[in-house]
N, C-alpha and C positions, 0 to 999 in steps of 0.2 A: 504494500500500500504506500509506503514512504518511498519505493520505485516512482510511483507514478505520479507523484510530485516534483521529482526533481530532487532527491534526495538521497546519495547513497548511504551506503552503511560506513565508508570513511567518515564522509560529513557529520553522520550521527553520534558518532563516537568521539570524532575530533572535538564537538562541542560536548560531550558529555564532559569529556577531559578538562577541557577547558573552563567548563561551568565547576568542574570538583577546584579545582585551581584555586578561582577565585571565591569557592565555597569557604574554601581551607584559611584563604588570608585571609577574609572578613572573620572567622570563627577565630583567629588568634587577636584581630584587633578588637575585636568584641568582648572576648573571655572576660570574664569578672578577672581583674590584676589591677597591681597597687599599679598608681600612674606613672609609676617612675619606672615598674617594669613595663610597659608598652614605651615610655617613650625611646628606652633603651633596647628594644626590639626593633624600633621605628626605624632610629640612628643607624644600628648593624648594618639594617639591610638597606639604609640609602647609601650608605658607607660602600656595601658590596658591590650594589648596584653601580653606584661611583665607579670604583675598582674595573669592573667589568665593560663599563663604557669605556673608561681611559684605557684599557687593555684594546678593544677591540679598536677605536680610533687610531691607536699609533698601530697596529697591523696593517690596517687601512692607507696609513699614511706611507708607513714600510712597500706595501706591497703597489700602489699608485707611484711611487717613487722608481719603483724596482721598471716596472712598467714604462713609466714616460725615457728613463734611460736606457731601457731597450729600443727604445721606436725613435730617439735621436740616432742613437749607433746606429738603426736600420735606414733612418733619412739619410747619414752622411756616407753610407755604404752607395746608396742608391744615385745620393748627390754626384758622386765621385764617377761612376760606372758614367753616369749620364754626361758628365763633362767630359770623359774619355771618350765617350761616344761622337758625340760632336766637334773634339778637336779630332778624331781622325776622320773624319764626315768633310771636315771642312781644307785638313791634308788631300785627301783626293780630288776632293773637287779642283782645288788649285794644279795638282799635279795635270789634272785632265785638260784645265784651261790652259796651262804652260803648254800641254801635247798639241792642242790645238792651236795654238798661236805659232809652234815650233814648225807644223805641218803648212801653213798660212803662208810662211818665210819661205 
């Protein structure tokens, strides 16, 4: 029946999961505790939260870094091949214009 709405059984579970998640954190911030212990539960896990952002940001930064200095090496690789390409593009042509001005004589 939940087929035929548009709803699989991933989706179903994914939210069930998902609902137990934030069942679980409201049931810790809720719990009867003296207030000093939630606010020091509060702090932990912004603390970690913290932790986990600043971790996953500088990966981020690591790995865009890593990246943008791959694709310069790869522009001046490319740069290079291509100016090589054209000064000997522009060798020949001369050679041929020389042949035919030499043929001309």
């Amino acid at each position: 029946m939940d087929e035929e709405r548009g709803f699989s059984a991933k989706s179903v579970f994914i939210s069930f999961l998902l609902g137990g998640i934030v069942g679980a954190g409201l049931a810790l911030l809720l719990a009867p505790q003296a207030g000093k212990e939630t606010r020091a539960r509060i702090k932990e896990t912004a603390e970690d939260v913290k932790e986990k952002a600043e971790s996953y940001i500088k990966e981020a930064k690591e790995k865009i870094s890593s990246t943008l200095d791959k694709a310069k090496e790869t522009l001046e690789e490319k740069k290079s091949a291509i100016t090589k390409a054209v000064e000997a593009g522009k060798e020949a042509y001369e050679k041929e214009v020389s042949k035919e001005k030499e043929q001309e004589a």
